[in-house]
Structures are given as structure tokens and as C-alpha cells.
C-alpha positions in Angstrom: 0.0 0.0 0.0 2.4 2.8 1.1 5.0 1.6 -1.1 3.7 2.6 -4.1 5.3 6.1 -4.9 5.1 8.2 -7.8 6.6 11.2 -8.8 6.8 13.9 -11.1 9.5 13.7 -13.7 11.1 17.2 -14.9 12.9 16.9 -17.8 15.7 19.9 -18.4 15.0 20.2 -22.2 13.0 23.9 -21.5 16.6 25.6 -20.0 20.5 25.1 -20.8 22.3 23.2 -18.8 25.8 23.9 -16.9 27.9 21.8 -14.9 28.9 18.1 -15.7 26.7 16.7 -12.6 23.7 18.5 -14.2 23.9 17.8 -17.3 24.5 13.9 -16.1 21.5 14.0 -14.4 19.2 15.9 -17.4 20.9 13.4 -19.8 19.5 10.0 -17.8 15.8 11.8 -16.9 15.7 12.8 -20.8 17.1 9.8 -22.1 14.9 7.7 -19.8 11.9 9.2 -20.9 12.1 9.5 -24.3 12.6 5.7 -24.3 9.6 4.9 -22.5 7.9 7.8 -24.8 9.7 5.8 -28.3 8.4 2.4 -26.9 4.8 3.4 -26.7 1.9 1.3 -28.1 -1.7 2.1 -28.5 -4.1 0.5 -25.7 -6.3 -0.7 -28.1 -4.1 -2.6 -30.5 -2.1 -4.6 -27.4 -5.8 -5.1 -26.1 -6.7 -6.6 -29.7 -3.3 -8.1 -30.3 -3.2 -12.5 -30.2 -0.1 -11.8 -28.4 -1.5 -10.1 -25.0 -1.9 -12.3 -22.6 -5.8 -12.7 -20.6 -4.2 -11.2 -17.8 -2.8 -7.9 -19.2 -5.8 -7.7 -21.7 -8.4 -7.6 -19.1 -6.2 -4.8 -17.2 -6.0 -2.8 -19.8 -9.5 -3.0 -20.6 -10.1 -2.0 -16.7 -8.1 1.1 -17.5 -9.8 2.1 -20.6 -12.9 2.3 -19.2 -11.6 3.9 -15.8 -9.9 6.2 -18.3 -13.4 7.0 -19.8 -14.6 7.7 -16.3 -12.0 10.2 -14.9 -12.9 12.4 -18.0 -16.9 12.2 -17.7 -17.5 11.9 -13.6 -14.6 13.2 -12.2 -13.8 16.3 -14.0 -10.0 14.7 -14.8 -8.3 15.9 -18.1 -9.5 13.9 -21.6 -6.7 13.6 -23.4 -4.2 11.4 -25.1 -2.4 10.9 -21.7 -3.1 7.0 -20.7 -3.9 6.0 -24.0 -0.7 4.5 -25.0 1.2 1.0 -22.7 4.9 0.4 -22.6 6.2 -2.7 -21.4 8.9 -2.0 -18.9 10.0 -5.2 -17.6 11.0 -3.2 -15.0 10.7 -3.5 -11.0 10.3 0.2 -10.9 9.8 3.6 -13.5 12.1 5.5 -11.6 14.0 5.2 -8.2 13.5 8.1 -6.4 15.7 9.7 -3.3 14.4 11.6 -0.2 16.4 13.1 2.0 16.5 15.5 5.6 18.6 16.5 7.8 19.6 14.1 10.9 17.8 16.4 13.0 14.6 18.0 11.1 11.9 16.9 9.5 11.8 19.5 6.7 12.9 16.7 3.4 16.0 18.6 1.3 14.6 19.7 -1.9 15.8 20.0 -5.6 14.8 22.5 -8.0 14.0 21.8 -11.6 12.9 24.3 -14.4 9.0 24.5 -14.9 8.2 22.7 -11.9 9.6 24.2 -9.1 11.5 22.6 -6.2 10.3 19.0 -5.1 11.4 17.1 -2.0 12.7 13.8 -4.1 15.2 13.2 -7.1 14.6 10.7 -9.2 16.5 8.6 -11.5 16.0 5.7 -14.1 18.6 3.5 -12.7 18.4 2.4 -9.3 22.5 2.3 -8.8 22.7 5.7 -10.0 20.2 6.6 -7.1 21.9 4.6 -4.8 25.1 6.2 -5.7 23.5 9.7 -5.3 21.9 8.6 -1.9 25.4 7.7 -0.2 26.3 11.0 -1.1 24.3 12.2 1.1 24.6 9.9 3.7 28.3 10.8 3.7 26.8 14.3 4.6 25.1 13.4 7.6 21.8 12.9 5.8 18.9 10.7 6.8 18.3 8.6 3.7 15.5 6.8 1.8 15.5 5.0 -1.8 12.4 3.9 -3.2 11.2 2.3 -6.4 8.5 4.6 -8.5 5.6 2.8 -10.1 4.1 5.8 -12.2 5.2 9.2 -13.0 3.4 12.5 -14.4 5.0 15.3 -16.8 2.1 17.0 -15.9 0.7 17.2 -19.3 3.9 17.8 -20.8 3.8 14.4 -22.8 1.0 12.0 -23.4 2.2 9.5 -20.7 1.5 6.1 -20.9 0.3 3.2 -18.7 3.5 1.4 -17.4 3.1 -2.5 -16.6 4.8 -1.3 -13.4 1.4 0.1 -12.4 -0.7 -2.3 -13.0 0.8 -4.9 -10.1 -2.1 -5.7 -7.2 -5.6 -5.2 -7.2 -7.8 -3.1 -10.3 -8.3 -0.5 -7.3 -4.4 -0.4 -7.3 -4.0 0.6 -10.2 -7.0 2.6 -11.1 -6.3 4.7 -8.3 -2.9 5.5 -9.9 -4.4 6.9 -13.0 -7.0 9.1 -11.2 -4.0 10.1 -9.3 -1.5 11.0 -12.1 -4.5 12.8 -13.6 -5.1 14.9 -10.8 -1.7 16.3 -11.1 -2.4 17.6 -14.6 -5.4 19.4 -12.7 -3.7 21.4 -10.4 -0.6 21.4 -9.5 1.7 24.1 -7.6 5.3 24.9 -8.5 7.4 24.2 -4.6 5.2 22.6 -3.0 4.9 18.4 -2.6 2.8 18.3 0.2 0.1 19.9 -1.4 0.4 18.4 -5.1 0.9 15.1 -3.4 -1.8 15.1 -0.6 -4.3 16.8 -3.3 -3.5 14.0 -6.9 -3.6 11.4 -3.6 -7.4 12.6 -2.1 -8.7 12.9 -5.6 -7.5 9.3 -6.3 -9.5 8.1 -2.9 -12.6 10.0 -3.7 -12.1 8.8 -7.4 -11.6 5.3 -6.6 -14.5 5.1 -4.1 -17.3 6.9 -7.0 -15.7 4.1 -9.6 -16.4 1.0 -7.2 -19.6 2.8 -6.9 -20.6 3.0 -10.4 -20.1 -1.1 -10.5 -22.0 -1.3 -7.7 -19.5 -3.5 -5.6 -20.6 -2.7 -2.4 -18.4 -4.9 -0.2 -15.7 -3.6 -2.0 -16.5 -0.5 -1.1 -17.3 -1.5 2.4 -13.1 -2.9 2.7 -12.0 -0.1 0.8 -13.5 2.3 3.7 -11.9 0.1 5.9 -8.9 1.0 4.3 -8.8 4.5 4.0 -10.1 4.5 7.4 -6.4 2.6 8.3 -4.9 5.1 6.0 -5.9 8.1 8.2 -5.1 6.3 11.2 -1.6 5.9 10.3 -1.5 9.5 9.0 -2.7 10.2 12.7 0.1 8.3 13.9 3.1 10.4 11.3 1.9 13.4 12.4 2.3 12.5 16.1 5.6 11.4 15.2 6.5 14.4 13.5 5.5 16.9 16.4 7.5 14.3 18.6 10.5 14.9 16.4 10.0 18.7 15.9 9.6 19.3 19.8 13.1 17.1 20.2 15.2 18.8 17.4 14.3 22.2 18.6 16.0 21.6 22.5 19.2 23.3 23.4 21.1 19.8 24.0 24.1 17.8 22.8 24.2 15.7 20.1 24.4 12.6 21.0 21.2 12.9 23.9 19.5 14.2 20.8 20.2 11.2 18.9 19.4 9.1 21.6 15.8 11.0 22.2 15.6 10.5 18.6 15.7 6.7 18.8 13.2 6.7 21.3 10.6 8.2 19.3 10.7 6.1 16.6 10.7 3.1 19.3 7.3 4.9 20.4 6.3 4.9 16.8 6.7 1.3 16.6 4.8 0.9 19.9 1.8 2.6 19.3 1.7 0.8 15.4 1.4 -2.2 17.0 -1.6 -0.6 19.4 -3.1 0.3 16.0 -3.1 -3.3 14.9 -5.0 -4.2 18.0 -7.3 -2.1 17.1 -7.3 -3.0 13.3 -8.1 -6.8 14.6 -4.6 -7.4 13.6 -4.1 -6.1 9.8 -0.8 -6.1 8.9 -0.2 -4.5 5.9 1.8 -1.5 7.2 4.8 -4.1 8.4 7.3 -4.1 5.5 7.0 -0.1 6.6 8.2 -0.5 9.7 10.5 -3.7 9.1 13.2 -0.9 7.2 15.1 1.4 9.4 12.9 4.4 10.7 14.6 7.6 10.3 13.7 11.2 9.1 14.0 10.8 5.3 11.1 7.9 5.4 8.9 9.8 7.6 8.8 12.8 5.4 8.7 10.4 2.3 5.1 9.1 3.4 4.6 12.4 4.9 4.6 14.0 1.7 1.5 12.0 0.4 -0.1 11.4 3.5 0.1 14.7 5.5 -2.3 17.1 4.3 -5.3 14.5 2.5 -7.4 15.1 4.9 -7.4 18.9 4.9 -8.6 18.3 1.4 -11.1 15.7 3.2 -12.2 19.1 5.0 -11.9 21.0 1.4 -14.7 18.5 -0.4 -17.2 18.5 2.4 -16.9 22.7 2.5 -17.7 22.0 -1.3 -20.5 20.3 -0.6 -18.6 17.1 -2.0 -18.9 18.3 -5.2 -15.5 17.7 -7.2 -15.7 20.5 -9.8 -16.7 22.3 -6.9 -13.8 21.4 -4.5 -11.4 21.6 -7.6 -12.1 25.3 -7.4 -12.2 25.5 -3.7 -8.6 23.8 -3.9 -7.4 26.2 -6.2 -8.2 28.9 -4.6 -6.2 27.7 -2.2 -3.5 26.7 -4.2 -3.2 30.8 -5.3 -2.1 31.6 -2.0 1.1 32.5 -1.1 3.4 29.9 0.4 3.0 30.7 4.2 -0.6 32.0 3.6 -1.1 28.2 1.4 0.2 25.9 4.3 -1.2 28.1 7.7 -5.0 27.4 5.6 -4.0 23.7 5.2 -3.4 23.6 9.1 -6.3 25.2 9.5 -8.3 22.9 7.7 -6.5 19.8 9.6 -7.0 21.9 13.2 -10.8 21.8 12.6 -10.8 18.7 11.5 -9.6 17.9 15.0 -11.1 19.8 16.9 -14.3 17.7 15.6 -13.4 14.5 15.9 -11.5 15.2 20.0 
């Protein structure tokens, strides 16, 4: 579930380039894509070719007509994006790196021409990700690699459906393309947590009005369940997170900080395992929590996770209504930074403040 990433590529072709290590990095992202752009194939003639498999045929058909329904009940973009497959034969799209400081929870970001500055750098080649992440664990970094199943240019490009996004369940992957659709609805240059938190409550709402549509109620009824584990474990980041803040911001040594940074992650474990108690003993958050905690994979998750349900707070001010809330969440979005993330708080606050 939370390992599923995605990501928004940005390719350097709209600037010049200077320096070797930029260009290096330009030339893989641009090379990278323009092969997965070069090795496209039209949905429909893999679908009718004798040479697809049951399997991948009845996938794709899945998507076609979840395709059709982003564009006619959920207000996403109808274009050529999604209309093409590539067949990867890869474990991951990209590999993408997240990183923070040993003692903050603010992620290190990069900056890229068109889209701003993101909290994750991604790359086509895992050892060239890895190589870039010991980097910065030589410079004291907290550290986190992970594998990218999707990607969005934002409209740039007609992407295309990846066979590394259509492993797991229909709703898996269905959710991924309301998702990487949303992006190409609004999206705001420097800011992750809110292009992430909004592409990822559009693709809950979006996923939940599909099952709908095919009438699968006890699907619906366990997908509830699971968002309703979702926002628990978004309960239990942000606690974390205020934990960490409060810690990093004490006037004491190093190594006592460390130490009191240990423990909170040992609470985090404790209190997951509560959480399964209370989730009569669903374990689907464990290969989280089996890795190394530190601050890079907290603000990783964080980035998806931490401000959905503000936009939760967004569609039920809108009447839940999505063309509604898509204005709603863009007039938000035209905020200034500061003024942008104090009304997200806000949102979560009252949120909060009903549910204590």
C-alpha cells in the first residue's frame, strides 16, 4: 500500500544546462523518458493483439474504461495521456531519493525548471540513485530509496500506462491513474505536500465513486476500511512528526538528541502495534516499519499522507462536489506559500477539533 510512490519527472529540455553533474543527471531523466515515450503502443491494438496475454488484456481494458470515467465523472483531463502501454520489464519507472537532515523533518529539496522545487530526485537507474543517496549519507543525511511505479509530466507528454502500475488489485491501479491525472489538474510549483496530498485525495474519492458505479458494495465496504487505516496511520506520522519537531528544537548535545531520537521512533513502533489491535490485527503497514525508521522515510510518506485530509475538510466545504472542491482547492492553491500551508493547518486543526 504505502510503497507505491510516484513522482513527477522534470525533464531539463526547456533551460540550458551547466555543470557536468547536471547535465549527467538531465541526460538519464531525458534519455529515460524519451525511451519509455519511443516504446509506446496504442491500448487498443495490445488489447486486440493474439499476443497479450488474458491477464494484461483484461487490465488494460479495466483502464480504458476507468480512463473514460475520470474524464466524464470526475472532471480529470481527456486527453491522449493514458492512452498508450509500454512494457517495462522493470521492477520500478524510476528510483527516487528523499532526504532530511539528521535532525529535522523539513525533506531537502531540488529545483527543476518548470516545476519548481520538489522534496525527491529521481532517477531511471536504481545504482545511480543509490550512488547519489550515499552521497548524502556521507553528509550526515537521513536517507531513503524507493522504487516509482508511475510518474506524471504534468501534461507535458501524453504518458503512458506502465506494466509497473498495473501490479495488485484493479483498485491499485486505477487509483494510480486518477491520481496521475489529478496532477495535470492542479498542480503548484514548490510545493509536494500539497500536489501530493491533493493527486492522492482525488485518487480516494475517485476510486471510491468508480467502485460505486459497479455497484461493488463490499468492495466498497473494505476499501472504507482501508482508508479508514490510511488516516489512522496519517494520525500516527503526524504525532511522530510533532514528537521529532519538539526534540530537534532543545538546546542539548548531540548525541542525547540522537538518543531522544531513537526513542521516538521506538514509540512509533509501539503505538503501530496498538493500532493493529485495534485493526483486529491487519498487517499491511509491516514491510514499513521492518526498514530502518529515520527522518527521510517519515517525510517520504509524509509528503502523500500529510495534508489528504485537509482536502477531506476541502470536499465537504464544497459540498462534495469535485468541480466544486477543484475550485475551492485552487483557490487555495493561489495563495502565497505561508498563507497556502497556515490554511492547510487550519483545515486539519478543525478537522480535530471535531473529531476530540
Amino acid at each position: 500500500m504505502i510503497s507505491r510512490i510516484r513522482a513527477v519527472l522534470f525533464l531539463g529540455v526547456f533551460v540550458p544546462l551547466t555543470g557536468c553533474s547536471t547535465i549527467g543527471y538531465y541526460s538519464q531523466a531525458v534519455g529515460g523518458h524519451l525511451k519509455l515515450m519511443n516504446a509506446r503502443q496504442p491500448i487498443a491494438e495490445v488489447i486486440e493483439s493474439p499476443d497479450t496475454s488474458p491477464e494484461l488484456r483484461e487490465k488494460l481494458q479495466t483502464l480504458v474504461t476507468a480512463r473514460q470515467f475520470a474524464s466524464e465523472e470526475l472532471g480529470l483531463p481527456d486527453n491522449d495521456s493514458y492512452s498508450t502501454f509500454v512494457e517495462t520489464g522493470r521492477t520500478a519507472v524510476t528510483w527516487n531519493v528523499v532526504a532530511a537532515e539528521e535532525f529535522s523533518v523539513t525533506p531537502k529539496t531540488w529545483c527543476f525548471p518548470v516545476a519548481g522545487c520538489v522534496s525527491y530526485r529521481g532517477y531511471f537507474a536504481e545504482e545511480d540513485a543509490n550512488g547519489y543517496a550515499a552521497g548524502l549519507v556521507e553528509q550526515n543525511y537521513d536517507v531513503v530509496v524507493g522504487g516509482a511505479s508511475a510518474y506524471s509530466t504534468l501534461g507535458w507528454f501524453d504518458d503512458p500506462v506502465l506494466d509497473t502500475m498495473l501490479r495488485g488489485s484493479d483498485v491499485r491501479y486505477v487509483g494510480t491513474l486518477f491520481h496521475e491525472l489529478a496532477h495535470q489538474v492542479l498542480y503548484v510549483k514548490d510545493d509536494s505536500n500539497f500536489n501530493e496530498a491533493f493527486a492522492s485525495f482525488v485518487e480516494q474519492v475517485g476510486t471510491r465513486k468508480w467502485l460505486e458505479q459497479r455497484g461493488e458494495t463490499e468492495r466498497i465496504e473494505q476499501y472504507d476500511a482501508s482508508l479508514a487505516r490510511g488516516a489512522d496511520f496519517v494520525q500516527l506520522l503526524r504525532g511522530t512528526r510533532r514528537a521529532l519537531q519538539d526534540t530537534f528544537a532543545q538546546e542539548i548535545d548531540e548525541q542525547t538528541m540522537r538518543e531522544q531520537k531513537a526513542a521516538v521512533f521506538d514509540q512509533m513502533r509501539t503505538d503501530y502495534e496498538a493500532l493493529k489491535v485495534d485493526w483486529s490485527g491487519f498487517a499491511g503497514y509491516d514491510n514499513w516499519f521492518k526498514r530502518d525508521l529515520n527522518n527521510a522515510r517519515l517525510v517520504a510518506v509524509s509528503t502523500y499522507r500529510r495534508f489528504v485530509p485537509a482536502f477531506y475538510a476541502m470536499y465537504l466545504e464544497a459540498g462534495e462536489d469535485l468541480m466544486t472542491f477543484y475550485e475551492v482547492a485552487k483557490v487555495t492553491a493561489d495563495l502565497p506559500a505561508n498563507e497556502r500551508s497556515e490554511r492547510l493547518n487550519a483545515y486539519l486543526a478543525a478537522l480535530d477539533a471535531t473529531s476530540s
